[in-house]
Phi, psi and omega in degrees: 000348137125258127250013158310329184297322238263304204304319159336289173267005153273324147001308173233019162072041179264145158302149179239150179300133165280151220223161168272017174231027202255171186237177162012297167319294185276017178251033181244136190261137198258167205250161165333162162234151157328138146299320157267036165253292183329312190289323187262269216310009170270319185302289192312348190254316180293323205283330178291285179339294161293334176288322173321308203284342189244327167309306182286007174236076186293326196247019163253333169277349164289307185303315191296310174306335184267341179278318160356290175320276195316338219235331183263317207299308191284284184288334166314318168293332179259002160262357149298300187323311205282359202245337185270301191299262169038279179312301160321307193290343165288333183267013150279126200224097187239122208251140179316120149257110176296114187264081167252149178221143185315142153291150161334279161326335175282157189247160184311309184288335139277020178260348166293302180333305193298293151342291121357308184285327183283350165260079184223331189269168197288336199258004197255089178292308186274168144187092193263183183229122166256099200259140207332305188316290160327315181279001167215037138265328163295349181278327148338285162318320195258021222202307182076032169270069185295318190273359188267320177293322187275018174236035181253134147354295192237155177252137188259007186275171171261182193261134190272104167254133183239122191239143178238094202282185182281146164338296194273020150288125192267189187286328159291338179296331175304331153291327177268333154318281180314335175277341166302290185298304174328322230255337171288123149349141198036018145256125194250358165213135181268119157249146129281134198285312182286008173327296206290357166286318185297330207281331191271309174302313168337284165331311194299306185319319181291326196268330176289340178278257214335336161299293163329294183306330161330254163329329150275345181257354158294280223282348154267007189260309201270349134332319157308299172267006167255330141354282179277316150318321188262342155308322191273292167333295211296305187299327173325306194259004183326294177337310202262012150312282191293327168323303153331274179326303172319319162259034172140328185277117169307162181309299176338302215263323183317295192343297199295013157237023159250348181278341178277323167322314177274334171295321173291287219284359173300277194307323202287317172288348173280313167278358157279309191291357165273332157314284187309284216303318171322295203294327179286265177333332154292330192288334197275355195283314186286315171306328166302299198305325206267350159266331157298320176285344165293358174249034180044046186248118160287017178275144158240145170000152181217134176275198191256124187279146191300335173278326184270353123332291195300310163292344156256024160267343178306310202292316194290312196298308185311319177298336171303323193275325163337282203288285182342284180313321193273328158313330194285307198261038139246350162255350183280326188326309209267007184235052159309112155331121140298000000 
């Protein structure tokens, strides 16, 4: 049984009985105790104990530490990732623009005309004219089909106009903006540029609940099953539970070495899972840098910071502590003297 007898009758302030392995010390029979002498030395002997009771199962406390590990490790790593993108997506500074392109038929000198007119109104800040030739000698460049564009007949591009609206247009005025400009004489198709920005913070957005969800549903899976490991404890020890009750001890004091059980294996699956997210963010920092560097970016990877650490060896001790209480208080119930 372990040191619960012994824990007991210092408890109820009893001489404890010498035993054949106590030594001098413990065969002196102790006198009432202070209620927080009682308390921290019960904490401290269950908190020994269960790790002791986990040292010694090396490979069932792996296992328990690798589901643990694995059930944190996976939304931890894509909320560094989503947290990484994020970071990225702030340092785009894409300032709201308008793309109208022209009819076939407008001339260079009216698409200036055009220009002109549109910075007059209040909602306009720009208006620059990117005109056909150009624009498809930079389409040219940046694409590098220089000889395929000199061998075309014709320039199939329009004349370019790029409108910048004013500062203070909020998203409806922008809109009623964007129905304005469809609606001007010699434009024939309106783009707004930064669409595809909205579509991606959208994306993000999307992605971060789906992560979020992920993730509650690892963390109850692995409550579950850390449970169920202490539910498995509990029957182990059925004997020495009731042996317990019988001389004294409450649901409380059976209780407190299976809630420190779950707490070392909670921190123990928590600090394996800042391992895998190490390693796993490393295999992923050279593939990342070198697809950011084809977009001419210099960010790099940002791993898991010594607070996002810290915290999810927290989160583990606590689920430890979760599953332990809820095992506890539902099976200690069912272990009754007869």
């Amino acid at each position: 049984m372990g040191d619960w007898s012994v824990a007991v009758g210092i408890y109820e302030g009893r001489n404890v009985p010498a035993g054949p392995g106590m030594n001098n010390a413990r065969r002196v029979g102790v006198g009432p105790r202070h209620p927080i002498v009682r308390w921290v030395y019960h904490h401290r002997q269950a908190a020994a104990d269960s790790l002791h009771k986990l040292v010694f199962e090396p490979i069932s406390t792996l296992l328990t530490w690798m589901v643990l590990g694995i059930a944190l490790a996976l939304p931890a790593t894509l909320l560094v990732l989503l947290s990484n993108v994020l970071a990225l997506a702030d340092t785009i500074d894409v300032p709201a623009r308008f793309s109208l392109f022209l009819n076939e038929l407008t001339t260079l000198e009216q698409a200036s005309d055009i220009a002109r007119r549109m910075e007059q109104r209040v909602d306009i800040a720009q208006v620059s004219v990117l005109d056909r030739v150009t624009a498809l000698a930079d389409f040219g460049v940046q694409t590098g089909l220089e000889s395929l564009i000199e061998s075309l007949d014709a320039n199939p591009l329009p004349h370019t106009l790029l409108v910048e609206p004013a500062a203070h247009i909020n998203a409806s005025r922008m809109d009623e903006l964007a129905d304005a400009l469809t609606n001007t004489p010699g434009v024939a198709n309106v783009i707004f540029d930064t669409q595809w920005l909205a579509r991606f913070e959208t994306s993000l957005l999307l992605l971060q609940r789906l992560v979020i969800g992920l993730g509650l549903m690892m963390v109850i899976g692995a409550i579950l099953i850390l449970g169920n490991t202490l539910r498995l404890a509990i029957e182990a020890r059925r004997a020495e539970i009731v042996v317990i009750k019988l001389i004294g001890g409450g649901d409380a004091f059976v209780r407190r070495p299976f809630l420190y059980m779950g707490l070392w294996c909670g921190v123990g699956g928590g600090a394996l899972a800042i391992g895998l997210v190490i390693i796993f963010l490393s295999l992923l920092a050279s593939p990342a840098a070198t697809l950011l560097a084809l977009y001419n970016s210099d960010w790099q990877l940002q791993g898991l910071s010594f607070i996002a650490a810290l915290q999810l060896a927290l989160v583990g001790g606590s689920l430890g502590l979760l599953s332990a209480w809820q095992a506890t208080t539902i099976h200690l119930r069912r272990v009754e003297p007869k």
